[in-house]
N, C-alpha and C positions, 0 to 999 in steps of 0.2 A: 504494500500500500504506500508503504514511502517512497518508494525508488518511481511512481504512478507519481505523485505531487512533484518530485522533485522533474520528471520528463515535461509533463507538464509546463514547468512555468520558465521551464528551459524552452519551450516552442513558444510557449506565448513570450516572455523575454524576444527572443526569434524574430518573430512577428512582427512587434511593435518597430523594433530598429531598423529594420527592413522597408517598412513602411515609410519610417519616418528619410531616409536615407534616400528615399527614388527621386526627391526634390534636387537635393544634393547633386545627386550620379549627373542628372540630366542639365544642372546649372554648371558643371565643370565640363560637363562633354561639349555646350553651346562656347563657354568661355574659352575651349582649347578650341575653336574653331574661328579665333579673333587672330590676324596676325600681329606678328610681334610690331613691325611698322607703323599698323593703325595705331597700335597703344601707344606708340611712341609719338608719334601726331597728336593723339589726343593729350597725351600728357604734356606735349609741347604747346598747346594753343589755348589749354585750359585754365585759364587764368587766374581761376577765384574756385579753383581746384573742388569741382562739384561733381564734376564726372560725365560735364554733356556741354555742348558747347552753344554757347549765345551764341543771335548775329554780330555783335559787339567784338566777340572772343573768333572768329573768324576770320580766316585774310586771304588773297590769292585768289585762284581761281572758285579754290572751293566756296567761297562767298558767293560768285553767281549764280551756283547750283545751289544754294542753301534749301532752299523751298523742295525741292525734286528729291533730295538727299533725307530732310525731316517728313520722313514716310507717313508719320502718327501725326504729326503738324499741331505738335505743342510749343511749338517756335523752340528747340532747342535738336542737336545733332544727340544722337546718344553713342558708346563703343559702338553699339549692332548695327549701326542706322552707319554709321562712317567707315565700320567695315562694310557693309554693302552696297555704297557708294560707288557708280562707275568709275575705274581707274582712268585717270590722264592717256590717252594717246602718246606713244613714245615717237620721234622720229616726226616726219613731216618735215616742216619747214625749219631747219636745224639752220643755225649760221656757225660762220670759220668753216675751216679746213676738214674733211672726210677723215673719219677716224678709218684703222683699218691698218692693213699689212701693202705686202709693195707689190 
């Protein structure tokens, strides 16, 4: 009968942590899908260090997309919203000299 109580509340124990843990698993699997450069952007442009970026707290190109970028359009960029922000076009109209071999 004891060793019954003791399985028991080792499942439920179990249970609960498990439960409570699915939040967790799923907020590190979204966060490992940030790269390192956005965070580094973000942490560069965030001013008043809140974790989402005004128009104020904004410069460059990325200010003229601001509206297209604020998906939820609570007038702030968040990490998510700035990782999935289209990236800049490379190349085009490059000035100087052609990089490259001979």
């Amino acid at each position: 009968m004891k060793i019954l109580k003791i399985t028991i509340c080792a499942a439920a124990v179990a249970i609960m942590t498990s439960c409570g843990s699915k939040d967790e698993v799923a907020s590190k699997t979204a966060n490992s899908k940030i790269s390192k450069a956005t965070t580094e952007l973000m942490t560069k442009m965030d001013a008043n260090k809140d974790g989402k970026l005004s128009k104020d707290e904004v410069k460059g190109p990325l200010s003229n997309d601001f509206d297209k970028i604020d998906t939820n359009e609570d007038g702030y960029i968040s990490l998510e919203e700035l990782n999935n922000a289209p990236k800049p076009e490379r190349g085009g109209n490059r000035q100087g000299p052609p990089r490259g071999g001979r």
